[in-house]
N, CA and C atoms of all chains as a GROMACS GRO file, in nm:
protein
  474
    1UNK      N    1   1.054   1.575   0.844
    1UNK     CA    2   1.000   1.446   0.800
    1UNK      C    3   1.010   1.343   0.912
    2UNK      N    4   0.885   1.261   0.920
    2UNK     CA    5   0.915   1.178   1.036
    2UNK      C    6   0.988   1.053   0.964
    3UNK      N    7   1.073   0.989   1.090
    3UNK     CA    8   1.153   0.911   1.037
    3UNK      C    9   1.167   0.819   1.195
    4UNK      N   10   1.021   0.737   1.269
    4UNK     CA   11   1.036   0.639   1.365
    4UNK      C   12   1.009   0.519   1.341
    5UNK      N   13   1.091   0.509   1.185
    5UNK     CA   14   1.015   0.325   1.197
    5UNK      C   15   1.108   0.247   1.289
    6UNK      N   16   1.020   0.110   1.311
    6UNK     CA   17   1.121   0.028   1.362
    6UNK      C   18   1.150  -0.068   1.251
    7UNK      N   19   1.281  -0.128   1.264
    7UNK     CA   20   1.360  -0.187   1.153
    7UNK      C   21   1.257  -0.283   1.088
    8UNK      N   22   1.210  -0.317   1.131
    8UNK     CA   23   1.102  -0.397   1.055
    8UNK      C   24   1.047  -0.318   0.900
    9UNK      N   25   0.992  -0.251   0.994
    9UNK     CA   26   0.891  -0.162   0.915
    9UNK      C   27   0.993  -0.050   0.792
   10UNK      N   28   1.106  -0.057   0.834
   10UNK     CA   29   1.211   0.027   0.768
   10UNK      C   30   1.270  -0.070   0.628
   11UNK      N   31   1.214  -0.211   0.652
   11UNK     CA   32   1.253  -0.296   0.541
   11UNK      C   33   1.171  -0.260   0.443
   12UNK      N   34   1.064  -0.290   0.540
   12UNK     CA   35   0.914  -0.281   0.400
   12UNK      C   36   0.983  -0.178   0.341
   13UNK      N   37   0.977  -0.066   0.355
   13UNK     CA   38   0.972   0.078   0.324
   13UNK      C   39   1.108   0.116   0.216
   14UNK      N   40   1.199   0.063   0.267
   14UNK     CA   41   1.345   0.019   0.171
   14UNK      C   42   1.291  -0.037   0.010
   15UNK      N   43   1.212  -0.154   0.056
   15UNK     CA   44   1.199  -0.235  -0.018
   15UNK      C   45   1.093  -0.185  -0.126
   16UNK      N   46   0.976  -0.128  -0.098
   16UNK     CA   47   0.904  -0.083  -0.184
   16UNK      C   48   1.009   0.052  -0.254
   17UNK      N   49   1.033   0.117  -0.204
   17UNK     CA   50   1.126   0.192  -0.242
   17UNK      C   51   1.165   0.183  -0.358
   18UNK      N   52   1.263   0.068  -0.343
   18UNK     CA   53   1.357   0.013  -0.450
   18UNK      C   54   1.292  -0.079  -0.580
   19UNK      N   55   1.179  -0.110  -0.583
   19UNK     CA   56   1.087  -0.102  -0.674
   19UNK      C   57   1.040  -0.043  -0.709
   20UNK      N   58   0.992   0.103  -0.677
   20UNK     CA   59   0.989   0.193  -0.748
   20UNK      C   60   1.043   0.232  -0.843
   21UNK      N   61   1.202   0.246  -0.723
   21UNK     CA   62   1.279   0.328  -0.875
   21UNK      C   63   1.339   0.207  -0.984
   22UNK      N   64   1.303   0.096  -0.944
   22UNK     CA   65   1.337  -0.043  -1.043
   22UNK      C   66   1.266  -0.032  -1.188
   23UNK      N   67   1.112  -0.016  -1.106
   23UNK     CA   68   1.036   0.027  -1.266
   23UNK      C   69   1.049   0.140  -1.290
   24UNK      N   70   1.068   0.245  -1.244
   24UNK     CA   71   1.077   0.375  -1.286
   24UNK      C   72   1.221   0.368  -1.403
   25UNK      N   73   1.289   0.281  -1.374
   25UNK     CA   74   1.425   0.336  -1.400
   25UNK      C   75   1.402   0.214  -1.574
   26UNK      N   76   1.324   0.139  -1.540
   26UNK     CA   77   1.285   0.000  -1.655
   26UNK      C   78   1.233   0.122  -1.761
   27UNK      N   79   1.177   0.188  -1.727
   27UNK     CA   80   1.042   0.271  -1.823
   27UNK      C   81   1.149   0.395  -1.835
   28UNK      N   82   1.250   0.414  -1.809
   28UNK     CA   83   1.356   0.472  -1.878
   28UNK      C   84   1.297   0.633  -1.804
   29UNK      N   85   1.258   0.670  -1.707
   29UNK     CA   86   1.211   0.816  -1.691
   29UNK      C   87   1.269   0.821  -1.560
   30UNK      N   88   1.271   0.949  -1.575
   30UNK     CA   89   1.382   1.036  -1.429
   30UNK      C   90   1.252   1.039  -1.313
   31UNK      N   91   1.304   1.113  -1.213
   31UNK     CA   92   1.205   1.116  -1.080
   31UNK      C   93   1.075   1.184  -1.147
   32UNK      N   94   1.146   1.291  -1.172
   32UNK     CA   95   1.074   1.417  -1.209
   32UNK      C   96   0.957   1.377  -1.320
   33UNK      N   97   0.983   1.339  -1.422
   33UNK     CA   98   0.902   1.277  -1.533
   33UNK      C   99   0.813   1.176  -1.479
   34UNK      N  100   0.849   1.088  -1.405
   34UNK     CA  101   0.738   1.012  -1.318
   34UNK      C  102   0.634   1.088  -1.220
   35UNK      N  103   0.712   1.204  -1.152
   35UNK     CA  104   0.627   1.306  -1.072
   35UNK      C  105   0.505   1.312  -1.142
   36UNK      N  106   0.577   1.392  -1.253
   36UNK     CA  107   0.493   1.479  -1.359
   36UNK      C  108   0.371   1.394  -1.374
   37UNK      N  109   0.351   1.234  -1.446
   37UNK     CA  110   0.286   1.150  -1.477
   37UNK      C  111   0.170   1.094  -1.356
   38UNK      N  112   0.243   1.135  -1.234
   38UNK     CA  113   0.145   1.056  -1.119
   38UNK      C  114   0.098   1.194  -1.079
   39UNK      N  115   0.104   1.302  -1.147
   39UNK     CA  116   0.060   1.416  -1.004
   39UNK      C  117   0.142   1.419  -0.899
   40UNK      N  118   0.212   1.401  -0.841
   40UNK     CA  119   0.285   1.379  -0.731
   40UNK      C  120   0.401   1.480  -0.744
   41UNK      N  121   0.491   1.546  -0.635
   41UNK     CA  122   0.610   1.639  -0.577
   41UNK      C  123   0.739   1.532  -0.614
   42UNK      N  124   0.853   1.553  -0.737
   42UNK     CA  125   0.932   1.482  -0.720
   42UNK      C  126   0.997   1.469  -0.585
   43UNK      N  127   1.011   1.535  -0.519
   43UNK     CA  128   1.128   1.522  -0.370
   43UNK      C  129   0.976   1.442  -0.308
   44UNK      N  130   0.851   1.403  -0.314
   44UNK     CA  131   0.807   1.280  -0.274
   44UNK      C  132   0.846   1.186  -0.314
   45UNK      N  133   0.866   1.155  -0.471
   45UNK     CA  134   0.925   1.025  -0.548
   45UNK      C  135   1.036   0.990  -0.486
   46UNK      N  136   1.073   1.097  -0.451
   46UNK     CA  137   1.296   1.076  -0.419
   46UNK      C  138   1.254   0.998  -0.279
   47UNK      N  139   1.194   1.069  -0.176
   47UNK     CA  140   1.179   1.051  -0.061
   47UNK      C  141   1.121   0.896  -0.011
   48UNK      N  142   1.003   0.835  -0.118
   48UNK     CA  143   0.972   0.714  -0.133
   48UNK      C  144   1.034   0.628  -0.195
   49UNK      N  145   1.100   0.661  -0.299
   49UNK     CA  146   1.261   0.543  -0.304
   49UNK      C  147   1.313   0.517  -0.226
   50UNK      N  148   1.373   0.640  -0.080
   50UNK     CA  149   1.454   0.574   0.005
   50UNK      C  150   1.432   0.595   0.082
   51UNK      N  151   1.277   0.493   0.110
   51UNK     CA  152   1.245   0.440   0.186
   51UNK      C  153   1.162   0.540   0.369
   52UNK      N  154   1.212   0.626   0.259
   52UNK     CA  155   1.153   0.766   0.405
   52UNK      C  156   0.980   0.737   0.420
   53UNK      N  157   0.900   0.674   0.349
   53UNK     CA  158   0.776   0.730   0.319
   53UNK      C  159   0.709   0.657   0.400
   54UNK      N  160   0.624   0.639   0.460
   54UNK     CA  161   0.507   0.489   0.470
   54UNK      C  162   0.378   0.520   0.377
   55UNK      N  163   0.416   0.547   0.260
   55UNK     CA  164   0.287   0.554   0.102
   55UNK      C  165   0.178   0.477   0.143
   56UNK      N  166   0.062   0.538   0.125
   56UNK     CA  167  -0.112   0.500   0.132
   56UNK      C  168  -0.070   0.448   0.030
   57UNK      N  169  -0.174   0.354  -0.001
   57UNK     CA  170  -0.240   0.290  -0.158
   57UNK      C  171  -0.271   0.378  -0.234
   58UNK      N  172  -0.338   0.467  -0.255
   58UNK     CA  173  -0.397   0.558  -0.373
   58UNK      C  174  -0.247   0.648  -0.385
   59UNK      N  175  -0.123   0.646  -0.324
   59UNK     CA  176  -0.015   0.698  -0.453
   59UNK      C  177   0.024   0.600  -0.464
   60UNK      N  178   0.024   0.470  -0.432
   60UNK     CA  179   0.117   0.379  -0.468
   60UNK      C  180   0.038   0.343  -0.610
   61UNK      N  181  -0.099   0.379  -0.605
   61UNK     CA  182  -0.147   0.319  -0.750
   61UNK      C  183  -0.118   0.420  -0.816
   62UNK      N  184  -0.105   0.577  -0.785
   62UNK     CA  185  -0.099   0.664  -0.878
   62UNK      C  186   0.039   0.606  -0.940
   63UNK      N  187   0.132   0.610  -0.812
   63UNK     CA  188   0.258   0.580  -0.917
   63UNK      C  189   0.258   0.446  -1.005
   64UNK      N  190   0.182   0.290  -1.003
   64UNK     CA  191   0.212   0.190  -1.082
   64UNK      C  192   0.110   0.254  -1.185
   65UNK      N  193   0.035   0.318  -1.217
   65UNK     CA  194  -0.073   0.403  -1.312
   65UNK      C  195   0.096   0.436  -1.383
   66UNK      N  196   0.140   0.521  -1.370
   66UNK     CA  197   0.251   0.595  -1.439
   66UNK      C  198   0.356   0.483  -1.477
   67UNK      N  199   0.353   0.392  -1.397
   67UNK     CA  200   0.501   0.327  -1.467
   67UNK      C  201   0.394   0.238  -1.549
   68UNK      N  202   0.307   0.212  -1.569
   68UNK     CA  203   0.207   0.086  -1.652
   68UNK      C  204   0.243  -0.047  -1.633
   69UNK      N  205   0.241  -0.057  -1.484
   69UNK     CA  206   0.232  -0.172  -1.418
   69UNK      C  207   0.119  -0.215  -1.299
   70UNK      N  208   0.070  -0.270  -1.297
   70UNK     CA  209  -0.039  -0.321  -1.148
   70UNK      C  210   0.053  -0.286  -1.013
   71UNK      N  211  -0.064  -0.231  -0.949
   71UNK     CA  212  -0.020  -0.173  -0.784
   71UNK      C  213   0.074  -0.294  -0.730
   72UNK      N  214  -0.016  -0.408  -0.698
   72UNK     CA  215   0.086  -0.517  -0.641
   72UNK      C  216   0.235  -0.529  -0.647
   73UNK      N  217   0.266  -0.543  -0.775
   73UNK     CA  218   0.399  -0.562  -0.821
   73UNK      C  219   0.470  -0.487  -0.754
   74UNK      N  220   0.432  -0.360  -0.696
   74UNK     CA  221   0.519  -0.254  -0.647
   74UNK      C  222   0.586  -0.345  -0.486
   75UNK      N  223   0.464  -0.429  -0.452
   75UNK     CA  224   0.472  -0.500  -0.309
   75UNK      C  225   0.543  -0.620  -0.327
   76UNK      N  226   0.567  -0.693  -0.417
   76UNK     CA  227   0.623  -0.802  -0.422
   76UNK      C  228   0.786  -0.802  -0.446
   77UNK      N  229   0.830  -0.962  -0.340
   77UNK     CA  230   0.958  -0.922  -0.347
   77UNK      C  231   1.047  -0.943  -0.474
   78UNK      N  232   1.013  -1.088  -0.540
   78UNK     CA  233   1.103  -1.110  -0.654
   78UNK      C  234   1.080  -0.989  -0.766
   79UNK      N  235   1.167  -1.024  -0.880
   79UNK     CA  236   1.194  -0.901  -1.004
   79UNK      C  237   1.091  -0.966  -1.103
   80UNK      N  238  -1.386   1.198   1.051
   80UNK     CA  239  -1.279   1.089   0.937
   80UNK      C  240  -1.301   1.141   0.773
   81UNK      N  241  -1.181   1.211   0.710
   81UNK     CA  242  -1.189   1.239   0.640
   81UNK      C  243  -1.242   1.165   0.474
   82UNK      N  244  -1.298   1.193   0.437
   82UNK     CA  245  -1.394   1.119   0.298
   82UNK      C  246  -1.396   1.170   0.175
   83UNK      N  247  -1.280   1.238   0.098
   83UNK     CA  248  -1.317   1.315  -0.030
   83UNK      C  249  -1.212   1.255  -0.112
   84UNK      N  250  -1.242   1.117  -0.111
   84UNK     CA  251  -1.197   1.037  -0.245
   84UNK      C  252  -1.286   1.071  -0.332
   85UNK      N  253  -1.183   1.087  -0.504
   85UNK     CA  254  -1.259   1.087  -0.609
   85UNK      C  255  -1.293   0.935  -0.630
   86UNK      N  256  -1.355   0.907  -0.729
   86UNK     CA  257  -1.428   0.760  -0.776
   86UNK      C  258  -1.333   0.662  -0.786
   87UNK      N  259  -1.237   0.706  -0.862
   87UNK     CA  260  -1.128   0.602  -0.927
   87UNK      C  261  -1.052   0.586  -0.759
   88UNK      N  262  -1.021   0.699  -0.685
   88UNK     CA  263  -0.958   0.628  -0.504
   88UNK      C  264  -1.038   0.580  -0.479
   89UNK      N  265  -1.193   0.575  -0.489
   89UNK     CA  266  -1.242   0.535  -0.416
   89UNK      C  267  -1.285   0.368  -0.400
   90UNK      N  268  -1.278   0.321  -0.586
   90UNK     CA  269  -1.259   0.226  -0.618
   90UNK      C  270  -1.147   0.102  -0.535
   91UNK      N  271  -1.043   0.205  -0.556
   91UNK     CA  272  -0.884   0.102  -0.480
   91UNK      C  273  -0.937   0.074  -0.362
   92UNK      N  274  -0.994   0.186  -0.279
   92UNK     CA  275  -0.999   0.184  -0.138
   92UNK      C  276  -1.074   0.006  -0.094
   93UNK      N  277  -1.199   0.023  -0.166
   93UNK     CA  278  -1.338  -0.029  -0.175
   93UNK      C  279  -1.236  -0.198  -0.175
   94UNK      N  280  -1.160  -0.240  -0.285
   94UNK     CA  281  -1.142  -0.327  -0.402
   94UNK      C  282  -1.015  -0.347  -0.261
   95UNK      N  283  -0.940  -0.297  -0.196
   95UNK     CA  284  -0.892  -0.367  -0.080
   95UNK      C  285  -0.954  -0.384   0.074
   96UNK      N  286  -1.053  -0.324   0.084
   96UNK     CA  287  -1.115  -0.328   0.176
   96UNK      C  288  -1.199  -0.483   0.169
   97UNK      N  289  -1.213  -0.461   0.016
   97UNK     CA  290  -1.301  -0.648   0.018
   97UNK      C  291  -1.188  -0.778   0.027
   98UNK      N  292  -1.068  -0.745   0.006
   98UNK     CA  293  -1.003  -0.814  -0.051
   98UNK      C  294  -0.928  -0.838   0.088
   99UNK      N  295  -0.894  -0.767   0.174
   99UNK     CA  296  -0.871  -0.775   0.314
   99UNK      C  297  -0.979  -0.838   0.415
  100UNK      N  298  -1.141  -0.797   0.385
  100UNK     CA  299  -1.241  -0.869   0.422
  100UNK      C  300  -1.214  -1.016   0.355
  101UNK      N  301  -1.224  -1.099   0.297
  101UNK     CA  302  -1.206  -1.199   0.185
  101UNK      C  303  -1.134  -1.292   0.299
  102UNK      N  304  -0.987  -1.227   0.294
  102UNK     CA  305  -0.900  -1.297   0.308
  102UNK      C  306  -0.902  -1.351   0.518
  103UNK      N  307  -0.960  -1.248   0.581
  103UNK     CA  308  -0.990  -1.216   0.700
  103UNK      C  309  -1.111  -1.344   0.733
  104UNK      N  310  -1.223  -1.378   0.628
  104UNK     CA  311  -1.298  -1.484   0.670
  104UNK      C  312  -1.240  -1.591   0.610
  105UNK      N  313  -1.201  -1.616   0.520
  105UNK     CA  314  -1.155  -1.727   0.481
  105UNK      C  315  -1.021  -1.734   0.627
  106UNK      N  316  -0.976  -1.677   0.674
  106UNK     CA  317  -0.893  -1.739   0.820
  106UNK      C  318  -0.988  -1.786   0.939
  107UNK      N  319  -1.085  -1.725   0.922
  107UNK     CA  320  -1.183  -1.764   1.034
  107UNK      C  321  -1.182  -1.642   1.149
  108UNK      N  322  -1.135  -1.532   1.080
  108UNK     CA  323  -1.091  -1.413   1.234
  108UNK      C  324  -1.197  -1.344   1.231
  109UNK      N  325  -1.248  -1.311   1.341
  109UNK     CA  326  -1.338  -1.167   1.368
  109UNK      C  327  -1.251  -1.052   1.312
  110UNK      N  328  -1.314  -0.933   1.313
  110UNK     CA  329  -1.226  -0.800   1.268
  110UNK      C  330  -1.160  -0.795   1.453
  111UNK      N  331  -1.198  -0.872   1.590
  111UNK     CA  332  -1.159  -0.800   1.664
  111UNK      C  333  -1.051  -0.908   1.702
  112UNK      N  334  -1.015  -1.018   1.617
  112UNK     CA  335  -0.935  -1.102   1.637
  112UNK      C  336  -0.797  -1.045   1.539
  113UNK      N  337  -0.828  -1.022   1.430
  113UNK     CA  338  -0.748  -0.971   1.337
  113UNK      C  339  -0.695  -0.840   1.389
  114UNK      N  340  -0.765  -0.772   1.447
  114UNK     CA  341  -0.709  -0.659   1.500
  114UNK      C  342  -0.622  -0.648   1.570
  115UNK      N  343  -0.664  -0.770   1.671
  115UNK     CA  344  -0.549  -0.780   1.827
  115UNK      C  345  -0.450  -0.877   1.770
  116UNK      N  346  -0.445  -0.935   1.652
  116UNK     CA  347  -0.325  -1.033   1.570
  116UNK      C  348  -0.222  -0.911   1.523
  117UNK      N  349  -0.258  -0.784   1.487
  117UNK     CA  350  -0.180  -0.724   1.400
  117UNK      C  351  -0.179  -0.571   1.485
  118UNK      N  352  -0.208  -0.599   1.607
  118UNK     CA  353  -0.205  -0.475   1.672
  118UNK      C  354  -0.260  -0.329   1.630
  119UNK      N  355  -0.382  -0.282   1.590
  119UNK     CA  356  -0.430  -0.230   1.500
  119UNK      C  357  -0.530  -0.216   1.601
  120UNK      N  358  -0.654  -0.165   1.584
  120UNK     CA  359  -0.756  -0.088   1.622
  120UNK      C  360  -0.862  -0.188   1.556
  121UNK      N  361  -0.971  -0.217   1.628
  121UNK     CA  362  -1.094  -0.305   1.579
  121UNK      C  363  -1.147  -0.218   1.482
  122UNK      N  364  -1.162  -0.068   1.474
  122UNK     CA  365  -1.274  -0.008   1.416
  122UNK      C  366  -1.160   0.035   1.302
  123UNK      N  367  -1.059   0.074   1.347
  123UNK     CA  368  -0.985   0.051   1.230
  123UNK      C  369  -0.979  -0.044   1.114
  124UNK      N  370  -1.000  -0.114   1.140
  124UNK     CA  371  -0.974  -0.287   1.058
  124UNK      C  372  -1.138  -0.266   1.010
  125UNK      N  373  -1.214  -0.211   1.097
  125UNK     CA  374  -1.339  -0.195   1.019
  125UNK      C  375  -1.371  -0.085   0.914
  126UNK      N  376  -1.294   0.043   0.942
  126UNK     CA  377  -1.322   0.135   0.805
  126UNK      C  378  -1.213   0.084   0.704
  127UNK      N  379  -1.135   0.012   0.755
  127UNK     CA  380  -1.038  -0.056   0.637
  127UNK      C  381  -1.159  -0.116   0.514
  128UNK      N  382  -1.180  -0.202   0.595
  128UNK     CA  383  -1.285  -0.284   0.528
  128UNK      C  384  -1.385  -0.212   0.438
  129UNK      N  385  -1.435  -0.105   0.506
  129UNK     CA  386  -1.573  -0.064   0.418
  129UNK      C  387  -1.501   0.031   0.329
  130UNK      N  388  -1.384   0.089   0.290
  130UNK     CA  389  -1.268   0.147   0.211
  130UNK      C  390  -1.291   0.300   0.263
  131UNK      N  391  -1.288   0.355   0.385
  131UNK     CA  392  -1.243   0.470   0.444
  131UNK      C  393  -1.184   0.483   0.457
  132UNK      N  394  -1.054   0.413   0.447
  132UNK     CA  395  -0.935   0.481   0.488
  132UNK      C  396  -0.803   0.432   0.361
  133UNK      N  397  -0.726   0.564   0.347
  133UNK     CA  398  -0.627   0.546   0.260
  133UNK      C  399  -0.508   0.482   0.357
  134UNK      N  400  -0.548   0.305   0.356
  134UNK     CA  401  -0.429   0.248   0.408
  134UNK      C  402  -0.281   0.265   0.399
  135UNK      N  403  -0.189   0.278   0.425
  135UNK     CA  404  -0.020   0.282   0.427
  135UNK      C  405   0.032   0.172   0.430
  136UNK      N  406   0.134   0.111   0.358
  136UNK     CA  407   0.160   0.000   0.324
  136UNK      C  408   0.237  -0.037   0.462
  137UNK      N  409   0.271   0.016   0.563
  137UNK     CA  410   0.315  -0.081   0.700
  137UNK      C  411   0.212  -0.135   0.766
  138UNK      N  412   0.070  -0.054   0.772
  138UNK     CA  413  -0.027  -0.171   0.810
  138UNK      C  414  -0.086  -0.242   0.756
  139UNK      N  415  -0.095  -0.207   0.615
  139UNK     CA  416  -0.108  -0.348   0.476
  139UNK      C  417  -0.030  -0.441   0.520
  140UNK      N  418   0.069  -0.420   0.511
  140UNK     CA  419   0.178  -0.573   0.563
  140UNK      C  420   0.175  -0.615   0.721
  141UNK      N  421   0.122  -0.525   0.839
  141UNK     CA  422   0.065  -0.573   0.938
  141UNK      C  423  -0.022  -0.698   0.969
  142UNK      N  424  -0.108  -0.617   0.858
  142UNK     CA  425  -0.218  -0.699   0.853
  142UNK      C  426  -0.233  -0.798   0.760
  143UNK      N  427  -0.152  -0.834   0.636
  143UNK     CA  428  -0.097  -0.935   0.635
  143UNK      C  429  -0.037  -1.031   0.666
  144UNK      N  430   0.029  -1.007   0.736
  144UNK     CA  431   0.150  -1.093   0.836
  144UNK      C  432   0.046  -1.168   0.915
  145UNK      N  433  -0.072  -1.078   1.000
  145UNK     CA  434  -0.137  -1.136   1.075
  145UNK      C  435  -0.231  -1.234   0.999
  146UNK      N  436  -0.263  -1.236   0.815
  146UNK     CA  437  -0.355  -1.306   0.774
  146UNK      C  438  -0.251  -1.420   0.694
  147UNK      N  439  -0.118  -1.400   0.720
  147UNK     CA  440  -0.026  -1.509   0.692
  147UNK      C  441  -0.020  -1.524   0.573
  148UNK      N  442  -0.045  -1.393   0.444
  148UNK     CA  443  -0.025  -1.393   0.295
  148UNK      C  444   0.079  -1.279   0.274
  149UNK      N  445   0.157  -1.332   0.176
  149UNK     CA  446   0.201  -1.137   0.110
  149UNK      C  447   0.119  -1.065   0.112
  150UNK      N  448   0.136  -0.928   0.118
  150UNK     CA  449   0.087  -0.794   0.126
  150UNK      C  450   0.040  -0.803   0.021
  151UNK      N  451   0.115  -0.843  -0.116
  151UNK     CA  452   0.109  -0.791  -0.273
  151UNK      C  453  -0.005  -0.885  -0.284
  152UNK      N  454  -0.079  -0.976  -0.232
  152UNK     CA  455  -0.202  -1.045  -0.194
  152UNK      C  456  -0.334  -0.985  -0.197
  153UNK      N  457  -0.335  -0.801  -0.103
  153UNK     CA  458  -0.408  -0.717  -0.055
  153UNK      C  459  -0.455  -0.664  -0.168
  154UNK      N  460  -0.357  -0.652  -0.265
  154UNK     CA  461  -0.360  -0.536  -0.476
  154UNK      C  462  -0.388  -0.623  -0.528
  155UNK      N  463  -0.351  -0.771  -0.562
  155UNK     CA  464  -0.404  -0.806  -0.610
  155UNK      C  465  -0.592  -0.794  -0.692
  156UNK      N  466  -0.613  -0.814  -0.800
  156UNK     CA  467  -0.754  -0.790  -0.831
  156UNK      C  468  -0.835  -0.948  -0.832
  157UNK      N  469  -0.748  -1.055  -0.892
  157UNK     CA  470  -0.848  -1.165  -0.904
  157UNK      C  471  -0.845  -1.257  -0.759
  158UNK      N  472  -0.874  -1.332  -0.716
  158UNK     CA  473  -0.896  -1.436  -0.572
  158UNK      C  474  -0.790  -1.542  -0.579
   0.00000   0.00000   0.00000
């Protein structure tokens, strides 16, 4: 897995992360059950929580599709 | 350059590509001003635009930074 961000870019990536599993974890479902829901490889879900990923838009919508929230929200910083 | 979005990606793609266009004239930037603001590729910033490419959220926020809005600006749907 590549892993050259520079710290900058390692925030973003933290940070969306941790919104992920914020709503994931709101909507009460494990990695796996969210996998299941977006199409997606749980050890991708795991891997984009922390922050390993730099996620295109079309999974970031697959995944706010699954938690039943708008893509944005995933980008924004407050709760 | 790969192209086999189904309808519904192809939609997102499209729906930030305008929304990155939008925000890009309302600053007053060329795509080759915006480009060299956010270190990015001119023609890049141009299939952004016409929704060829499944953006990654570090140059979403690149290219935000350079258009001086949140990223979560880019998902947004209304103006």
């Amino acid at each position: 897995m590549r892993n050259s961000y520079t710290p900058e870019e390692q925030i973003i990536l933290n940070k969306i992360g941790k919104r992920i599993r914020f709503f994931r974890l709101e909507s009460g479902l494990s990695q796996e059950k969210l996998a299941f829901a977006c199409d997606l490889d749980r050890t991708y879900i795991g891997s984009v929580e922390r922050g390993e990923r730099n996620i295109a838009v079309i999974n970031l919508c697959k995944i706010s599709s699954a938690l039943k929230i708008d893509s944005y929200q995933l980008l924004k910083t407050e709760e």
